[in-house]
C-alpha positions as CSV (number, residue, x, y, z in Angstrom):
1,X,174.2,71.2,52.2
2,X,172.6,71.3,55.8
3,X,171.5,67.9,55.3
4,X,174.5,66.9,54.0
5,X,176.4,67.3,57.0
6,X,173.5,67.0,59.4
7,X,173.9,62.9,58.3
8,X,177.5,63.2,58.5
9,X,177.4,64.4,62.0
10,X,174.7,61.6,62.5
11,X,177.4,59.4,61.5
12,X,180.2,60.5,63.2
13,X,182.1,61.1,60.2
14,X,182.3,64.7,60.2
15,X,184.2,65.0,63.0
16,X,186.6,61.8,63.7
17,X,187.0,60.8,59.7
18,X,190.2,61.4,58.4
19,X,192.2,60.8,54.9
20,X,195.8,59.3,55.6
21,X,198.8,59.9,53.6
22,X,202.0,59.0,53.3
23,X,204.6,60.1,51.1
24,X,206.5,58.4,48.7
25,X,209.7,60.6,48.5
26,X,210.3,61.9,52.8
27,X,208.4,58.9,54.8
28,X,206.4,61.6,56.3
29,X,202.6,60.8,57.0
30,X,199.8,63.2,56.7
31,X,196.5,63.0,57.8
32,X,193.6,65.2,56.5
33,X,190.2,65.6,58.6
34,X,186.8,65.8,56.8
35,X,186.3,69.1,58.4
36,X,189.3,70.8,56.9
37,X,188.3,69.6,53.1
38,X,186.9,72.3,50.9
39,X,186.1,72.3,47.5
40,X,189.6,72.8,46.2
41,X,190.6,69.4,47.4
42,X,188.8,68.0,44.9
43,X,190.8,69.7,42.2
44,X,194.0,68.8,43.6
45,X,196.3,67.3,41.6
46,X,196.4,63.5,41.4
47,X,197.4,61.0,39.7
48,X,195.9,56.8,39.8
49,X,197.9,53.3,39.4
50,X,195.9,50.2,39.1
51,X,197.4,47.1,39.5
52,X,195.9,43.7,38.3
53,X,197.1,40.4,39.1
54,X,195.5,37.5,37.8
55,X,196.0,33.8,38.8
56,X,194.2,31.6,36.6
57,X,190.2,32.9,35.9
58,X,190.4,34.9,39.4
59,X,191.8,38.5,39.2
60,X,192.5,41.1,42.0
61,X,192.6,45.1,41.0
62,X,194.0,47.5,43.1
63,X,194.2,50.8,42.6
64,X,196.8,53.6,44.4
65,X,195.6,57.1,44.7
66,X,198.4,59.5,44.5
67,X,198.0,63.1,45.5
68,X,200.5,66.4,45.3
69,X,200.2,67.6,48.9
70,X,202.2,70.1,50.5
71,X,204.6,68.8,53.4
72,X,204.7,71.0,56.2
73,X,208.0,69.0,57.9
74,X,210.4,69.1,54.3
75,X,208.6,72.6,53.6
76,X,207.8,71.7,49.7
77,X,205.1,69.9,48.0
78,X,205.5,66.3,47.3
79,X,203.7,63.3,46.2
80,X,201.5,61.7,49.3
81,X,199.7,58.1,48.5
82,X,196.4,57.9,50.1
83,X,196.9,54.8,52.7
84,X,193.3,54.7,53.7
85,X,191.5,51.8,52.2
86,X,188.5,51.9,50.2
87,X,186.4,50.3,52.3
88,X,187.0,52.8,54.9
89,X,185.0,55.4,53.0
90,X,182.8,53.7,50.6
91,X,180.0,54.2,52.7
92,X,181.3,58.1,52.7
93,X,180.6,57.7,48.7
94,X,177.5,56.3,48.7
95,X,176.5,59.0,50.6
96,X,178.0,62.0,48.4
97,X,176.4,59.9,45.4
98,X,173.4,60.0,47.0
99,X,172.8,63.5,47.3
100,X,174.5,64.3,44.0
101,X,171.8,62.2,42.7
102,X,169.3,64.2,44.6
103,X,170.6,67.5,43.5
104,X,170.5,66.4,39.5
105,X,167.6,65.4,39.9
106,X,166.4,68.4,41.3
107,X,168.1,70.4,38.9
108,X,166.1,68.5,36.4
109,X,162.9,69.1,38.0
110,X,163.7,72.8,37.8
111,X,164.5,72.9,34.2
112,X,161.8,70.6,32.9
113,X,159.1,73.3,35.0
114,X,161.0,76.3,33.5
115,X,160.8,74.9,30.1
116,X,157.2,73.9,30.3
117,X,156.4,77.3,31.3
118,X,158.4,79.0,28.5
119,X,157.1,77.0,25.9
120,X,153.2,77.8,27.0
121,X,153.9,81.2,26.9
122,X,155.4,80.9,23.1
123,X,152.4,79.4,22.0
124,X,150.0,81.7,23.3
125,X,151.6,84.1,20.8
């Protein structure tokens, strides 16, 4: 996790990113810094539209990120689109991918060892 945020900071994420929002029943924006997300952000509730338009063999997806967001200006929760575009944080997933990737892995590691152990101590006996 120290890692983790030592490369954000490297990156000048941590501190100037931001997700933007704006909602789709007030017209009130909202804008989220990296710093304030926890872990319960990631369970909040959402809900995706994709759009695809095709003209002739070319076709463009887009997709639109709804969250449920509480509005501090109307005082109740309400639905906030995420205005940000993707390629505005792609680089910010690669880099969570990344060390999710790292941590299975690692995870792996640990289980293979522990099972490797385990089973040379069943057949010894």
């Amino acid at each position: 996790m120290k890692k983790y945020k030592k490369e954000l900071t490297s990156k000048d994420w941590y501190e100037t990113f931001q997700y933007e929002f704006r909602s789709a029943d007030c017209r009130h924006e909202k804008q989220i810094k990296l710093t304030e997300i926890d872990w319960k952000f990631a369970f909040t509730m959402k809900k995706e539209k994709s759009v695809t338009v095709a003209a002739g063999p070319f076709s463009k997806t887009t997709h639109r990120v709804h969250y449920r967001l509480f509005c501090e200006e109307c005082g109740k929760k309400r639905w906030f689109e995420q205005t940000n575009s993707v390629l505005n944080h792609k680089d910010l997933f690669r880099l969570r991918l990344k060390y999710l990737a790292v941590g299975a892995s690692v995870i792996m590691l640990a289980f293979i060892i522990t099972m490797t152990v385990i089973f040379k101590f069943i057949v010894k006996f």
